[in-house]
Structures are given as C-alpha cells and as structure tokens.
N, C-alpha and C positions, 0 to 999 in steps of 0.2 A: 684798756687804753682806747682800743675804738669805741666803748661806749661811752666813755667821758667823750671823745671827742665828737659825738654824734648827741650828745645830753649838752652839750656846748654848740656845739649848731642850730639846734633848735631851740635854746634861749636867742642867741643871738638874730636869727630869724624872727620869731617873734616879737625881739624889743626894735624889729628895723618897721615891722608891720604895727606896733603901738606907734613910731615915731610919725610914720605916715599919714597916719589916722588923726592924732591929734596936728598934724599939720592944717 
C-alpha cells in the first residue's frame, strides 16, 4: 500500500513537472 502510494506520487509529480514545462 505504501508503495502504490509512493509509485502514485511520483507519477503525479512528474506529470505536474511535464505540465510546466510544456507551459
């Protein structure tokens, strides 16, 4: 359970850091 929720963190980080980026 903590690893999905830390494998879920770091998708979500990532796609905040794409969103950025193509901004």
């Amino acid at each position: 359970m903590l690893l999905q929720l830390s494998f879920n963190m770091k998708y979500f980080i990532s796609k905040m850091v794409v969103y950025e980026v193509l901004q």
